[in-house]
N, C-alpha and C positions, 0 to 999 in steps of 0.2 A: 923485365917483369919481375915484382919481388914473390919471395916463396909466399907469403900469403893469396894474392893476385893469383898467382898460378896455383895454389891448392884450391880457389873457391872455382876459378877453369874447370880445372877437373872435375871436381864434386857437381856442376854441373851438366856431365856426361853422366853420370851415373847414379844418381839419387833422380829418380822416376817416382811422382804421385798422380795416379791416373786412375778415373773409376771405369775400369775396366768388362764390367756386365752390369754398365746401367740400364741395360732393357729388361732387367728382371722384374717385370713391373712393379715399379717403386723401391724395389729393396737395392743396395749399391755392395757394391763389391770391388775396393782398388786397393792398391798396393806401394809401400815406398821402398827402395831398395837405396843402399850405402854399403858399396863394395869396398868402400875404406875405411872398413869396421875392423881392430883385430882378429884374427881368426881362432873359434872358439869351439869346445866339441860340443856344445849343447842346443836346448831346442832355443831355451830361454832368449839365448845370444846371437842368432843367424843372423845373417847382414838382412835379411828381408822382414819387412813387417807386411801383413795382411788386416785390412779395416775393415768391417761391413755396419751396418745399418740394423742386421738383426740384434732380436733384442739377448740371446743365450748363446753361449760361444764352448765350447767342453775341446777336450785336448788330451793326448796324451803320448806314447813315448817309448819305441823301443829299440833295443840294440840287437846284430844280428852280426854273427862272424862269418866270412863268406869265402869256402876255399877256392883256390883259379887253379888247379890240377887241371891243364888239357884246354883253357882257356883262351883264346888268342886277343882276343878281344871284347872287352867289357863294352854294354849297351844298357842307356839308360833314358827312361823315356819318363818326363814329367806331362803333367796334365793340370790344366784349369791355370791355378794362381801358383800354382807349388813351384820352390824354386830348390836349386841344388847348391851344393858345395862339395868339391872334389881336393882332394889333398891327398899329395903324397908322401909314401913311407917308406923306409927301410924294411918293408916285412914282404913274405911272399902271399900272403892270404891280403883279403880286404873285410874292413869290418863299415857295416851299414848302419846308420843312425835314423830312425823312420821317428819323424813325427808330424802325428796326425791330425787334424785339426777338422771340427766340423761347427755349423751354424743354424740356426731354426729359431723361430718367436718363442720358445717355451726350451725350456733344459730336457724334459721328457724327450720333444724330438728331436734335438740335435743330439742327444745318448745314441736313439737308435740310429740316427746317418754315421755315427762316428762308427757304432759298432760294425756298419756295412762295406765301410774302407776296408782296402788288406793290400798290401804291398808283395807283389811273386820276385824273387829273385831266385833263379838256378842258371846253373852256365854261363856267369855272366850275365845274364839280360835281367835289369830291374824296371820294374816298371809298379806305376799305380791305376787301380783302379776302386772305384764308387758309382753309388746311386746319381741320376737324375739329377742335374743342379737346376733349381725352378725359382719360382716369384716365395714359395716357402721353407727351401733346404738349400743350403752348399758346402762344400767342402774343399779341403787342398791340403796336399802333402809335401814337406820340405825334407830334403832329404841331404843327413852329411853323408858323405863319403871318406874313408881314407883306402888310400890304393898301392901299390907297390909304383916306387915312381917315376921305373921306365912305362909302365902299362898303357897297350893301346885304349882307346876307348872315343864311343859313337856319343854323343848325345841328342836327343833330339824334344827341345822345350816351348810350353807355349808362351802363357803371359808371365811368368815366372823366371826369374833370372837365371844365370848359370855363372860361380866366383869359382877358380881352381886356381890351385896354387902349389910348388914345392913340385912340379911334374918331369918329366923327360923324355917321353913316347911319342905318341901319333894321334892326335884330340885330332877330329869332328865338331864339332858346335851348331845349331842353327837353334835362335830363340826369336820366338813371334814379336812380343813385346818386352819381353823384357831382355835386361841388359848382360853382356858375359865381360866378366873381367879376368884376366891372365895377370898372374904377377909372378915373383923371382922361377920362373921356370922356364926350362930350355927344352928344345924338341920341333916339332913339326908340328904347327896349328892352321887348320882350315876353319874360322869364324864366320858367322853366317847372323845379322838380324834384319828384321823389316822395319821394325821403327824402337827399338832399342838400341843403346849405345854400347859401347866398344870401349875398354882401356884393357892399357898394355903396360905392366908396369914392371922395368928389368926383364924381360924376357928375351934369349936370345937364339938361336936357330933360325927357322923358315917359318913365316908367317905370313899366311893369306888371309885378311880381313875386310869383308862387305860390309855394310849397311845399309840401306837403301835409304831410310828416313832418320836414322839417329846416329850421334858425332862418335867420331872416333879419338881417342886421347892418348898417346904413345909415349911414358918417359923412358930414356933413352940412359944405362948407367957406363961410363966409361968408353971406350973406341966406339964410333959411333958407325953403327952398319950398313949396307947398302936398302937404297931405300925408296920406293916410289909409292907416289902417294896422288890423287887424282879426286876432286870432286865436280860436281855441276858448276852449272852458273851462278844459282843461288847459294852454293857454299862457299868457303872461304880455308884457306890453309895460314896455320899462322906457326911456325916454326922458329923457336928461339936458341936453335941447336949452332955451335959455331960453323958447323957444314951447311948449315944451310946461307952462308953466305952467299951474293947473285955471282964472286968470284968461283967459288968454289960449284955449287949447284945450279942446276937447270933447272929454271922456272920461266913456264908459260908465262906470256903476256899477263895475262888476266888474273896469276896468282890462281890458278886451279887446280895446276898440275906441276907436280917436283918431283926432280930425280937428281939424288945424292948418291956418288960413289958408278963406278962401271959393273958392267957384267948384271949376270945374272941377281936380280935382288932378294935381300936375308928380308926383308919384310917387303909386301903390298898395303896399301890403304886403299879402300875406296868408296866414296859414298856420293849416291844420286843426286844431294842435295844440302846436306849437314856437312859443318864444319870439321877440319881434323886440325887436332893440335898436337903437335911435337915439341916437347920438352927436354930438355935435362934431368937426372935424379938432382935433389937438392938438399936430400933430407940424407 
């Protein structure tokens, strides 16, 4: 497969346009996500865009230093469309990037929904909340992170994505619809979606990753790890890694199910129904 071929692969695990509260009678609300975006510190640049249908959209934007004295574990809960970005640092505090976003037929009310958001972070636990999302108001909050880059941490997201990167701890993840990407980072990851997608890009340690309805995408840089990977009957695995040769690896009849390398495995895949693909770094 040539590097073009397998970059548009990918991008199709992870680039999501979905209108995701079209029962708001009439009014739509979806979202596209491109977790192979540079990574940037601002609101302007997030891998996630948000679309609606209303006609006034206001926004704004703030920065927030957050000490982890006593800390053990950071906990971050998004809501509605709001998606995250986690990155880590050589620092021992973390600093939060809150931007807000709100929508309504007139600018007068979407002022007041914006002014009604507020973002609580102490102890570690950040979270958002807002008014009532109806058929005439919504809102959603994207949130950067930067974090010291052994730091454990929970997340728990709903249609909004979740991109980390540069980590080394103990990540959590479970996101409803949207999508979680891992890249150059090592550590201990439990991934968790229902019908959003999965990439894995450079990442080495332990990795457990679900999906139930959306593909999983694994490039792979240098020795390549121990590895099982399993989908339905309607999915499909398609591994262009040299280990996955039928000398080298174990694969089901049917091409569902693959296990590369003995012993305990440095990564899981698994998904109910969506394809997983395993690559090489190429770039």
């Amino acid at each position: 497969m040539s590097m073009r071929a397998l970059a548009f692969a990918l991008a199709a695990f992870v680039v999501l346009a979905s209108p995701a509260h079209a029962a708001l009678d009439h009014q739509i609300i979806g979202g596209e996500q491109d977790h192979s975006l540079p990574a940037t510190g601002d609101c302007d640049h997030f891998y996630k865009t948000t679309f609606t249908s209303f006609e006034s959209q206001v926004h704004d934007q703030e920065q927030r230093e957050l000490p982890l004295e006593d800390v053990e574990r950071i906990q971050v809960t998004t809501v509605q469309e709001g998606g995250l970005s986690v990155r880590g640092w050589n620092r021992s505090s973390a600093r939060l990037i809150v931007c807000r976003y709100a929508v309504a037929n007139s600018r007068q009310h979407a002022m007041r929904v914006l002014g009604s958001i507020s973002v609580a972070s102490r102890n570690g636990e950040i979270a958002a909340y807002g008014p009532e999302i109806d058929a005439t108001q919504a809102w959603w909050v994207n949130m950067i992170l930067y974090v010291p880059r052994h730091a454990n941490i929970d997340i728990e997201a709903a249609n909004g994505g979740v991109a980390l990167r540069n980590l080394s701890g103990r990540v959590t993840a479970h996101s409803t619809t949207g999508g979680i990407s891992v890249a150059q980072s090592t550590g201990h990851y439990k991934l968790n979606t229902e019908s959003g997608g999965i990439t894995l890009d450079r990442v080495t340690g332990f990795v457990d990753a679900t999906s139930r309805d959306g593909g999983i995408a694994l490039k792979v840089a240098g020795e390549t790890p121990t590895i099982e990977a399993r989908t339905a009957d309607a999915g499909h695995i398609l591994c262009t890694l040299k280990g996955c040769d039928e000398k080298l690896a174990s694969w089901a009849a049917n091409r569902t199910q693959l296990r590369i390398g003995e012993g305990v495995p440095d990564i899981r895949l698994a998904t109910n129904g969506a394809s997983i693909l395993i690559a090489p770094v190429t770039y």
